[in-house]
C-alpha positions in Angstrom: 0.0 0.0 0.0 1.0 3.4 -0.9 0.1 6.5 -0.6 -0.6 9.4 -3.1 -0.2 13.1 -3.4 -3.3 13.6 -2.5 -3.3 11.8 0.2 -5.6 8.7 -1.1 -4.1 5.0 -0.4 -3.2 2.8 -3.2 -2.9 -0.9 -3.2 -0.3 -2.3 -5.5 -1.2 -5.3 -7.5 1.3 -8.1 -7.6 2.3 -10.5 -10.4 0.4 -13.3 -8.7 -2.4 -12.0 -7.9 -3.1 -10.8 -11.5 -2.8 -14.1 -12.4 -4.7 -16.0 -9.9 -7.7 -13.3 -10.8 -7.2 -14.5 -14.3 -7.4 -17.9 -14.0 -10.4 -17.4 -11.6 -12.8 -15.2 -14.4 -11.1 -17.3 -17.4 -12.7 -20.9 -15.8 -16.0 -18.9 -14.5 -16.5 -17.2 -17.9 -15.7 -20.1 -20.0 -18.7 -21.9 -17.8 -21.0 -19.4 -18.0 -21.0 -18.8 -22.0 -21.0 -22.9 -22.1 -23.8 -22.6 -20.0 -25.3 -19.9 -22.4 -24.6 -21.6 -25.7 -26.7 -25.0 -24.5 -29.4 -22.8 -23.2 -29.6 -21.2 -26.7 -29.3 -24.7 -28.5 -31.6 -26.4 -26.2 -29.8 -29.8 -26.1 -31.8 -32.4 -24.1 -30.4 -31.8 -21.0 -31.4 -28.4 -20.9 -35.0 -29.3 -22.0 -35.4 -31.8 -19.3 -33.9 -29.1 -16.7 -36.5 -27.0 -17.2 -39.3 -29.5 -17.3 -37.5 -30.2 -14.0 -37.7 -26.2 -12.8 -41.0 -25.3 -14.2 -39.7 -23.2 -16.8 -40.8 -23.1 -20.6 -38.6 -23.8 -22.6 -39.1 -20.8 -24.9 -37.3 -18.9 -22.2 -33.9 -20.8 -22.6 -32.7 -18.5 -25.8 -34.0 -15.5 -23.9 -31.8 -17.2 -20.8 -28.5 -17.6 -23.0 -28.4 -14.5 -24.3 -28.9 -12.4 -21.1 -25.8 -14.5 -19.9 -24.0 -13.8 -22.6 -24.6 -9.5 -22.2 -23.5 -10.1 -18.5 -20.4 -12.2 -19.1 -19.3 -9.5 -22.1 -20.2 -6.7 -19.3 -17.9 -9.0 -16.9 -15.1 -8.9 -19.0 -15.0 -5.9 -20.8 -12.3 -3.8 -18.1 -14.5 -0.6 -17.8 -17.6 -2.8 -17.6 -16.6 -5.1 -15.1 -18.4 -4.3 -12.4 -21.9 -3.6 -14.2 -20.9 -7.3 -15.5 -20.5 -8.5 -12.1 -23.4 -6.8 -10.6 -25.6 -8.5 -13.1 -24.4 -11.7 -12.9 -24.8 -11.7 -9.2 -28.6 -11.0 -10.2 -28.6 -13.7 -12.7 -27.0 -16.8 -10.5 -29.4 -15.8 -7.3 -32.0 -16.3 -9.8 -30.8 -19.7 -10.3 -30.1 -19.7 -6.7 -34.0 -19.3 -6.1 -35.3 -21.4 -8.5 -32.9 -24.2 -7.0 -34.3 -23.7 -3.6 -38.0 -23.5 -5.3 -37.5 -26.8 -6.1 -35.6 -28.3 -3.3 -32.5 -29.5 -5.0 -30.0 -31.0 -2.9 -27.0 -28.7 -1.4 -24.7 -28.8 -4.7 -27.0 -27.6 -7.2 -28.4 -25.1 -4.7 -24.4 -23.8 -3.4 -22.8 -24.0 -7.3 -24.3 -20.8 -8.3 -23.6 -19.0 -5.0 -20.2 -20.2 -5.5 -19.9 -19.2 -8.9 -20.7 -15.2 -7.9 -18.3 -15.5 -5.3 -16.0 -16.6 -8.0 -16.9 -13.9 -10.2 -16.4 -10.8 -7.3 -12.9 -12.8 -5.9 -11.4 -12.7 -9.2 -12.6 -9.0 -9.6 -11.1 -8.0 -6.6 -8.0 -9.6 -6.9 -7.4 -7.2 -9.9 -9.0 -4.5 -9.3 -7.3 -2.3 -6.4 -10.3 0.0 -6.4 -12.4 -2.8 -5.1 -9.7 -3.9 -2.1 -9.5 -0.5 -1.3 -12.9 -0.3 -0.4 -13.5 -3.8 1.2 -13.4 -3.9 5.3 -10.2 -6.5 5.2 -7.4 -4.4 6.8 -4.0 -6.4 7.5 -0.9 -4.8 9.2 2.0 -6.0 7.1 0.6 -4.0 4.1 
């Protein structure tokens, strides 16, 4: 940490962490627009998971594409956050129409998990974001 002229703290990203954040977004966004292109194809699975959730299917394209917006939000650098904030909108609908239906814990958790995925890996490589997070730690 560092700080500026104008008095402002700045947190210095490292090598490492730029890379971890990378790797992070790169497996949750190659997911995600797999995850959109089958909703938009409607294979069989996807038919039979939304018999399963009480969804028409003639809201799967309508699905994919919406994913697709917030995943190019995601990782567009000046639209990152918008792309975040939406996705975290999207996956706790799918949180909520897991728990609608009583799935068991890993179907409920994976989306949770996935938008906790999607701000770590944002905030790993964004110092803007640690800065404003409530972690302090005295060696920085």
């Amino acid at each position: 940490m560092e700080n500026t002229a104008h008095g402002a703290t700045r947190v210095s990203n490292s090598k490492g962490r730029v890379w971890t954040a990378r790797i992070i977004a790169g497996v949750v966004v190659l997911f995600l627009l797999f995850d959109a292109v089958i909703h938009i194809a409607k294979i069989p699975p996807v038919v039979e998971a939304f018999q399963q959730l009480g969804y028409p299917l003639s809201t799967a394209v309508a699905l994919g594409v919406v994913e697709i917006i917030c995943v190019v939000l995601y990782v567009v650098p000046t639209t990152s956050v918008l792309g975040a904030i939406l996705l975290t909108g999207y996956l706790g609908g799918a949180t909520a129409t897991q728990l609608r239906v009583g799935a068991p814990a890993f179907p409920l958790l994976f989306p949770a998990i996935l938008g906790v995925l999607v701000w770590g890996a944002l905030v790993l490589r964004d110092n803007r974001l640690r800065v404003l997070l409530p972690i302090r730690r005295d060696h920085e």
